[in-house]
Wavefront OBJ file of the C-alpha trace (Angstrom):
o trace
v -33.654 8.670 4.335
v -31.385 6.186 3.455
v -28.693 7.506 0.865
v -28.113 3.863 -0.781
v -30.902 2.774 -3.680
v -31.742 -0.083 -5.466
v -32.106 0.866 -8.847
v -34.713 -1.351 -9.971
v -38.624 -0.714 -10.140
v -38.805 -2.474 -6.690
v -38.978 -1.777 -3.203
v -36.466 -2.684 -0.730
v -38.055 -2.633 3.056
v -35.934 -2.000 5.955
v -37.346 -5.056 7.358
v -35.885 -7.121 4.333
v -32.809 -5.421 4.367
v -32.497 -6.094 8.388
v -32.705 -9.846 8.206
v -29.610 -11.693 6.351
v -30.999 -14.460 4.584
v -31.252 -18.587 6.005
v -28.219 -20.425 5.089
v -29.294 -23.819 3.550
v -28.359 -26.572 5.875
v -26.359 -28.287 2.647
v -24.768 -26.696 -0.203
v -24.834 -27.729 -4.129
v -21.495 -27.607 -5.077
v -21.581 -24.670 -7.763
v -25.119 -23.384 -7.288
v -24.250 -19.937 -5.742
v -27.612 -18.738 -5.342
v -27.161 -18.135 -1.941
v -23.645 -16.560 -2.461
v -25.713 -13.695 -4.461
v -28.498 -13.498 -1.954
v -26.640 -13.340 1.528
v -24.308 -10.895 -0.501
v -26.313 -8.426 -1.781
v -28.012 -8.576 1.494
v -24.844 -7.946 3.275
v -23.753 -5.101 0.350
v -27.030 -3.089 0.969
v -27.190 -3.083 4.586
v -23.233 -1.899 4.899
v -23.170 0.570 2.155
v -26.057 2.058 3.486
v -24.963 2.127 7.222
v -21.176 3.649 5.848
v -22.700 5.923 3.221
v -21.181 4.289 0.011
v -22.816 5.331 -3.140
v -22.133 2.676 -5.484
v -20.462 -0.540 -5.768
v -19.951 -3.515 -8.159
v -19.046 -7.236 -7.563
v -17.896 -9.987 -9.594
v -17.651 -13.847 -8.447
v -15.537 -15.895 -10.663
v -15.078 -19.611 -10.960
v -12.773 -21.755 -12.781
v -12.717 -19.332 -15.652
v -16.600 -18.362 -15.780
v -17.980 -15.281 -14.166
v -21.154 -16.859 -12.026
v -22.024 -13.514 -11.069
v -21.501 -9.637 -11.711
v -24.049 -6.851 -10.145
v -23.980 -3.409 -9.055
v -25.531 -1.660 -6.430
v -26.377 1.774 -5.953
v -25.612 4.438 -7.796
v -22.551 5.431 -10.074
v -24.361 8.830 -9.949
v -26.317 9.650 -7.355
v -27.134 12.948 -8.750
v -28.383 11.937 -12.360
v -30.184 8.801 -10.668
v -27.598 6.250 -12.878
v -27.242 3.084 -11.097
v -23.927 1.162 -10.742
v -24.260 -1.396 -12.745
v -21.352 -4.666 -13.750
v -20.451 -2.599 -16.911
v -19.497 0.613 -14.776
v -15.633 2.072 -15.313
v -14.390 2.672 -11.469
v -10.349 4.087 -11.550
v -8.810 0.871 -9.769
v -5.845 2.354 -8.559
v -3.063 0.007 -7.568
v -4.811 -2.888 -9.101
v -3.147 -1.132 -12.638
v 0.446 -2.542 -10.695
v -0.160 -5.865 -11.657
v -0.726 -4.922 -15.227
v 2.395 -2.727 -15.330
v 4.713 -5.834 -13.603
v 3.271 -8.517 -16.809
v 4.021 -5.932 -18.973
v 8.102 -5.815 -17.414
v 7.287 -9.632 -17.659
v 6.928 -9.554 -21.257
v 9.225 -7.684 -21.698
v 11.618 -10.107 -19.845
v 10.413 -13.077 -21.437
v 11.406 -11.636 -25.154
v 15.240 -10.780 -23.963
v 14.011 -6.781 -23.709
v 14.494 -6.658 -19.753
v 16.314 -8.253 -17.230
v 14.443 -8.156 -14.195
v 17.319 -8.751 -11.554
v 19.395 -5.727 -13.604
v 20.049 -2.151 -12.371
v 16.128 0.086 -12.954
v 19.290 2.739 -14.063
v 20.117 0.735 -16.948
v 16.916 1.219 -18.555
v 15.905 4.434 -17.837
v 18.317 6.436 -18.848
v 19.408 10.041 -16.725
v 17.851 8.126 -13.726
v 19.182 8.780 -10.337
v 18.625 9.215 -6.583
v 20.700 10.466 -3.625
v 21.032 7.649 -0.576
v 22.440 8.017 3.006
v 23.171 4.581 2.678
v 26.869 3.463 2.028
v 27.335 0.343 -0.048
v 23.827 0.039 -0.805
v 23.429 -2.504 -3.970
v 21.756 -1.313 -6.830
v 17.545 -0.803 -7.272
v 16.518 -3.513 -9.432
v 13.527 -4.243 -11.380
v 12.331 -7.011 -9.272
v 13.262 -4.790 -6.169
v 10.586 -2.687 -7.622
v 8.456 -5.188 -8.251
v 8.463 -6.785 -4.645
v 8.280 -3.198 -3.310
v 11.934 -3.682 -1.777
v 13.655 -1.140 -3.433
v 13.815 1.619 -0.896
v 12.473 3.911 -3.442
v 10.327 6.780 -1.437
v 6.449 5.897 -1.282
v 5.172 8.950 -3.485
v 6.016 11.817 -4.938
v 2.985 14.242 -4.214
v 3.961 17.334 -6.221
v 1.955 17.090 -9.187
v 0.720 14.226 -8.505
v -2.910 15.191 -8.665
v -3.357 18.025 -10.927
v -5.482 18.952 -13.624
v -2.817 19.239 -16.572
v -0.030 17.008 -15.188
v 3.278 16.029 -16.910
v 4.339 12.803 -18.364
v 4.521 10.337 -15.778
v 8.411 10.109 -17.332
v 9.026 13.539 -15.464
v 9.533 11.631 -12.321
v 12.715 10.847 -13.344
v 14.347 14.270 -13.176
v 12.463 15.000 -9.925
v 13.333 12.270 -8.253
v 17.141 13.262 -8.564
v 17.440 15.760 -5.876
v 15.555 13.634 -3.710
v 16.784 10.378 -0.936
v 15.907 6.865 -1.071
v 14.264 5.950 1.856
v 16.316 2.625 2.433
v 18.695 0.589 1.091
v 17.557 -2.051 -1.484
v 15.911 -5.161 -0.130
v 15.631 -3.820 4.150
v 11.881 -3.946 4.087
v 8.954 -4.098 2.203
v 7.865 -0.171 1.747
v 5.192 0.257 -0.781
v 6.402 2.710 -3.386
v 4.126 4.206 -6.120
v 7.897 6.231 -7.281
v 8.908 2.658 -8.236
v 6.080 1.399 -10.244
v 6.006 4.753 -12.317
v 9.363 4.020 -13.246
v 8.640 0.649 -14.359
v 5.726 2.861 -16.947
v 9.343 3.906 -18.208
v 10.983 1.013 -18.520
v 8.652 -0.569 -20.276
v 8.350 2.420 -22.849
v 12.174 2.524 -23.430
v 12.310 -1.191 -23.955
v 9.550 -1.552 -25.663
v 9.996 1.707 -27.639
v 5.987 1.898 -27.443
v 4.054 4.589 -25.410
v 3.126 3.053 -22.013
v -0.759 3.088 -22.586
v -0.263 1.638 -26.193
v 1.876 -0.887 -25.135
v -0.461 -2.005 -22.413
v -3.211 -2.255 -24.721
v -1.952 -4.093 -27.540
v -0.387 -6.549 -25.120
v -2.333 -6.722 -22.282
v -5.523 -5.446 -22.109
v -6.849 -6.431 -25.914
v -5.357 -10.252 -25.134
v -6.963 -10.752 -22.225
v -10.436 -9.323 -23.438
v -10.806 -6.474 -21.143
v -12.357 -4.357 -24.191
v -13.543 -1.645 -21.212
v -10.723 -1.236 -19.533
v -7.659 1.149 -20.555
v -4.934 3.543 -18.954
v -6.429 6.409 -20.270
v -10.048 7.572 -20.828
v -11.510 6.919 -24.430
v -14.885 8.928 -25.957
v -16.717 5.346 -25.429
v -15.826 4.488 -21.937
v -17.167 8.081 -21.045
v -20.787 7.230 -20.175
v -19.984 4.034 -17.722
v -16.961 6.221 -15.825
v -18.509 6.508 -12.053
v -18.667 9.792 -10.316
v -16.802 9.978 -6.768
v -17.451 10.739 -3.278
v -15.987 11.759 -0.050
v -18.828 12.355 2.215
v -21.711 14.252 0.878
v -19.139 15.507 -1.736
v -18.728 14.848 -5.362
v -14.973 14.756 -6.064
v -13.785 15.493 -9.196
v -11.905 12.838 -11.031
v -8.144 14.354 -11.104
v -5.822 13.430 -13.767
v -3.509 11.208 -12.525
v 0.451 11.851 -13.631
v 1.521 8.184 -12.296
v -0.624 6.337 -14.473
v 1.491 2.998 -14.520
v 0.776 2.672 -10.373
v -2.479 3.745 -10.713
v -4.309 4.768 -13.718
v -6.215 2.027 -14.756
v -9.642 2.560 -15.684
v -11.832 -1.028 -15.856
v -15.104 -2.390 -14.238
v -15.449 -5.821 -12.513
v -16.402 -7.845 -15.731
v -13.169 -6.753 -16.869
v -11.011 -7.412 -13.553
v -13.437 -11.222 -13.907
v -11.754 -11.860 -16.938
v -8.295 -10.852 -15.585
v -8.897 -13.295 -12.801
v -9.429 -15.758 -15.140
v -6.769 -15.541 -17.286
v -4.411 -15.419 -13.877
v -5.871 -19.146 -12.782
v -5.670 -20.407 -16.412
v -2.463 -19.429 -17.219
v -3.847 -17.593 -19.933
v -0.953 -16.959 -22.291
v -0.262 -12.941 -21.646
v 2.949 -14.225 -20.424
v 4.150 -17.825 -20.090
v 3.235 -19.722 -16.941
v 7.122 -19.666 -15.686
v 6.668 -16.305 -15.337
v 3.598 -16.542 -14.257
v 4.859 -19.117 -11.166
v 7.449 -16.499 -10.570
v 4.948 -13.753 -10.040
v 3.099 -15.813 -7.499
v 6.309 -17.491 -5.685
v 7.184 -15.823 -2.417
v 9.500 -13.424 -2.803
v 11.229 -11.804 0.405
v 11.546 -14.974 2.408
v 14.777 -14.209 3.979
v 13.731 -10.671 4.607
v 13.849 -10.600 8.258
v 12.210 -7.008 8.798
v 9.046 -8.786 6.768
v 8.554 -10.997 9.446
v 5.569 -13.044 7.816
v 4.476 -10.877 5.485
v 4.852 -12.602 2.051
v 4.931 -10.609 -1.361
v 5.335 -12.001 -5.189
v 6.170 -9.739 -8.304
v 3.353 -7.128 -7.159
v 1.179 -9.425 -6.084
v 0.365 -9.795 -2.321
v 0.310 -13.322 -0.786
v -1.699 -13.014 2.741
v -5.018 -12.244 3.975
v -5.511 -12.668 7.675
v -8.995 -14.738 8.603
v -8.515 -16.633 4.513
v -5.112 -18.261 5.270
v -7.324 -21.361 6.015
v -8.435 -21.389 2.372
v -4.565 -21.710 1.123
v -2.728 -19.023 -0.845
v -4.868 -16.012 -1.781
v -3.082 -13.279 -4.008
v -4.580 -10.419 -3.949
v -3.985 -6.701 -3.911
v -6.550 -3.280 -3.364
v -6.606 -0.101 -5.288
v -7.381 3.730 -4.328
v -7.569 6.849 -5.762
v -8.930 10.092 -4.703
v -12.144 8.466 -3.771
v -12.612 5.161 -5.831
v -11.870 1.702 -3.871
v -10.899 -1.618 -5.469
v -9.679 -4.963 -4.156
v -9.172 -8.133 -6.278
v -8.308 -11.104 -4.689
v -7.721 -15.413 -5.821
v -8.177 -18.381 -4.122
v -5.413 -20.028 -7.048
v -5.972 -23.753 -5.529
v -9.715 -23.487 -5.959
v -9.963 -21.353 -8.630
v -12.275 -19.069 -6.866
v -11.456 -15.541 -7.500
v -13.840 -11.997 -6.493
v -13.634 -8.136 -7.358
v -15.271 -5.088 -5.739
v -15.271 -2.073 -7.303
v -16.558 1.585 -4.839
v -16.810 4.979 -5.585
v -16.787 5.929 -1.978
v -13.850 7.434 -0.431
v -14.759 5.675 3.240
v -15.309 2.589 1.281
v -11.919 0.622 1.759
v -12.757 -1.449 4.728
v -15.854 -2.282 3.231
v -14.695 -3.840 -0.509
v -12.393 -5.858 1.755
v -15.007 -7.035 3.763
v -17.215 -7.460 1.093
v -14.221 -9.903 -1.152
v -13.310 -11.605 2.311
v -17.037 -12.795 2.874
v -17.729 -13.457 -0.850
v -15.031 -16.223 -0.912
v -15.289 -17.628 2.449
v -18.937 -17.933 0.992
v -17.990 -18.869 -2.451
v -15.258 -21.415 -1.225
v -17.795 -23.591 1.277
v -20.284 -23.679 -1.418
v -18.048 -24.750 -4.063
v -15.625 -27.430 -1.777
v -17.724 -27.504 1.933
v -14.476 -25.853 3.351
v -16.167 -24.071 5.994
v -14.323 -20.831 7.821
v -12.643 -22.372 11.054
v -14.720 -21.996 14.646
v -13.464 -18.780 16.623
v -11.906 -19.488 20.136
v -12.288 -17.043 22.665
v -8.809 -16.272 24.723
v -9.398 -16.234 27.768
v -7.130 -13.289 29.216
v -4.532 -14.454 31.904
v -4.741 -12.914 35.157
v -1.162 -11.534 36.101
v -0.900 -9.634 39.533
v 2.156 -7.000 39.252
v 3.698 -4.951 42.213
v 2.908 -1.528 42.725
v 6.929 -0.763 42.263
v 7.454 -2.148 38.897
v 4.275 -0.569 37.642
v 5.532 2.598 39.147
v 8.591 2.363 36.272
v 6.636 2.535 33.585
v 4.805 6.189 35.275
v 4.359 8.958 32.358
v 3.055 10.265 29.686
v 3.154 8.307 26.122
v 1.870 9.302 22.892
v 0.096 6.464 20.164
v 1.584 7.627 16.779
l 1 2 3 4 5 6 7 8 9 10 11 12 13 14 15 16 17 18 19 20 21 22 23 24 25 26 27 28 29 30 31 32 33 34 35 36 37 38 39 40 41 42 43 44 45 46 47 48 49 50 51 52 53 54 55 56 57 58 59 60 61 62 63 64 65 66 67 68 69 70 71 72 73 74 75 76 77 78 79 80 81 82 83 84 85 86 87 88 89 90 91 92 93 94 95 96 97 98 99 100 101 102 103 104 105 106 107 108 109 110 111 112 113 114 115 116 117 118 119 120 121 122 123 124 125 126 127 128 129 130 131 132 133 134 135 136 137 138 139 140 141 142 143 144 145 146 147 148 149 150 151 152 153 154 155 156 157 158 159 160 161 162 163 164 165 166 167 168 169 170 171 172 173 174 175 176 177 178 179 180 181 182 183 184 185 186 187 188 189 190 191 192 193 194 195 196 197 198 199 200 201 202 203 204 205 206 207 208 209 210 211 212 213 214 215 216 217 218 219 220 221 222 223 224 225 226 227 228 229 230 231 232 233 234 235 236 237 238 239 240 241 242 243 244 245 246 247 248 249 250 251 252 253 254 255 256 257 258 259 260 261 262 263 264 265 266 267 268 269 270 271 272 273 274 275 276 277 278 279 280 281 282 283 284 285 286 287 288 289 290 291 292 293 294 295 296 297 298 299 300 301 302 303 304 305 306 307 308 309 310 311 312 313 314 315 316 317 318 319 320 321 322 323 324 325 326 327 328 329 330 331 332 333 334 335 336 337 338 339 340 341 342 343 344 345 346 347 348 349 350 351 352 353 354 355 356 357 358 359 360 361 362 363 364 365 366 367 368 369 370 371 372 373 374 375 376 377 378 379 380 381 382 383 384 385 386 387 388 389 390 391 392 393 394 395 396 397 398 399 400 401 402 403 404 405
């Protein structure tokens, strides 16, 4: 039996489900229709093939959510269907709320985001191998430049953890793993810190801070860094295979805490392509301006303040920021067309379910975009692989055994 349910009094048939709906020959610019229809299609018939419980989608554009739906089941247990409303843990999506809070912060003289992390946390310190090495700043945090170490696992995960503020003693016995601005190495470490910084500057608690400025601006009245008694009921259950996780307490809450569903993450979108008025739209070009352009290790990788810049198989479409989430076993991605004001966010409570809310936002706005501007995806060309003949010798040099790490 197939593990993935509508939850509607209707039937789905595998017949329906194994047919993907007829494109229309011509599109009406901003009638998504078919955007909903070919996507629920394609949400039903993956979830159920990969075993993903529940899921929730949002299609935004210019400002107005055209569409929010969930699939499946945010229970599968007690039979409670994901719906648009349902509270998913979004992971590293809560990043880009932590960096407009430093950005705040910078734009009212509290932080200075090219300045030593050290200054404002005070008693912080790390141990480097690396002679010379500049200081960690905030926006080498921010870029994920800052050589800071990726995680720190110990009590990470736990069921009573400490303050996310008692990274900062741990973290002094341990090594950076490179110098500031080498490489682009994600770090979790660094945007825990930046929890701190913003309390010390702000002189707020973290999760107050971020709702009073954040959150309650923008209108994301489900969403916080900690669960409340009223977001309860909508919080989804987890899975990793056929097994209900429980939902750990997270101690690094500013790189990964947030708790928000997609009509909240719509509005989020939103504000990002209006300019919205969380933080002034200088900072907000500075988020979204390439950051690590002479970093030579990045190759063509291109980062902002937290926010990623690239999406192979989109880069037709122009810039799309974007950046994905995961916890234990919840999945999130939220990406932005910013030129066409097209944005999209899928929400999973699947542990397997990475590739597909990736799949899922690629296809929703190479969908949305051809609709809305009749910018279709480009035609694939098959390489044709070049013979080369190569002596018996010289392939006799490369004889042995090799290992794929």
């Amino acid at each position: 039996m197939a593990r993935f349910a509508i939850a509607a009094l209707c039937v789905i048939t595998l017949a329906s489900c194994a047919v993907a709906p007829k494109k229309p020959d011509k599109f009406t610019p901003g009638d998504y229709s078919f955007v909903k229809r070919h996507i629920s299609w394609l949400i039903k018939r993956e979830a159920d093939k990969r075993g993903i419980r529940g899921v929730s989608v949002a299609l935004v554009d210019s400002g107005e959510t055209v569409w929010a739906e969930g699939f499946g089941f945010a229970d599968e247990a007690g039979k409670k269907p994901a719906t648009e409303r349902t509270l998913y843990r979004v992971g590293s999506i809560s990043k880009l709320f932590t960096m407009l809070g430093v950005m705040k912060l910078s734009e009212n003289g509290r932080v200075n985001i090219d300045g030593a992390i050290a200054d404002y946390i005070p008693g912080f310190s790390i141990k480097t191998r690396f002679a010379d090495a500049p200081p960690i700043t905030i926006r080498s945090v921010l870029t994920h430049h800052s050589g800071l170490p990726s995680d720190y696992a110990k009590g990470m995960w736990t069921d009573k953890p400490e303050r996310f503020t008692s990274l900062i003693g741990l973290l002094k016995e341990e090594y950076a793993a490179n110098p500031p601005g080498l490489v682009f190495s994600y770090s979790n470490v660094g945007f825990t810190l930046l929890g701190a910084v913003i309390e010390n500057a702000s002189g707020s608690r973290y999760e107050d801070y971020m709702d009073t400025h954040l959150l309650g601006p923008i209108g994301m009245k489900d969403s916080a860094f900690e669960i409340k008694p009223a977001m309860e009921p909508f919080v989804s259950k987890a899975c990793t295979g056929n097994r209900e996780e429980r939902l750990w307490p997270l101690r690094d809450i500013p790189a990964g805490g947030l708790y928000s569903n997609v009509m909240d993450l719509a509005r989020f979108a939103s504000h990002i392509m209006s300019g919205g008025g969380v933080v002034s739209d200088e900072s907000l070009r500075e988020t979204l301006k390439p950051q690590n352009v002479g970093v030579q290790l990045d190759f063509d990788y291109r980062v902002g303040l937290s926010w990623m810049l690239s999406w192979p198989g989109l880069d037709y479409a122009g810039p799309v920021i974007n950046h994905s989430g995961a916890t234990i076993a919840h999945r999130s991605v939220l990406a932005i067309i910013p030129g066409q004001k097209l944005g999209v966010v899928v929400l999973a409570n699947t542990a397997s379910a990475q590739g597909f809310v990736n799949m899922i936002a690629a296809e929703t706005l190479k969908l949305a975009l051809e609709v809305k501007t009749g910018i279709k995806p480009p035609r694939k060309t098959e390489d044709q692989p070049k013979e080369v003949e190569i002596p018996g010798e010289k392939l006799a040099e490369y004889a042995g055994y090799y290992v794929a790490g």
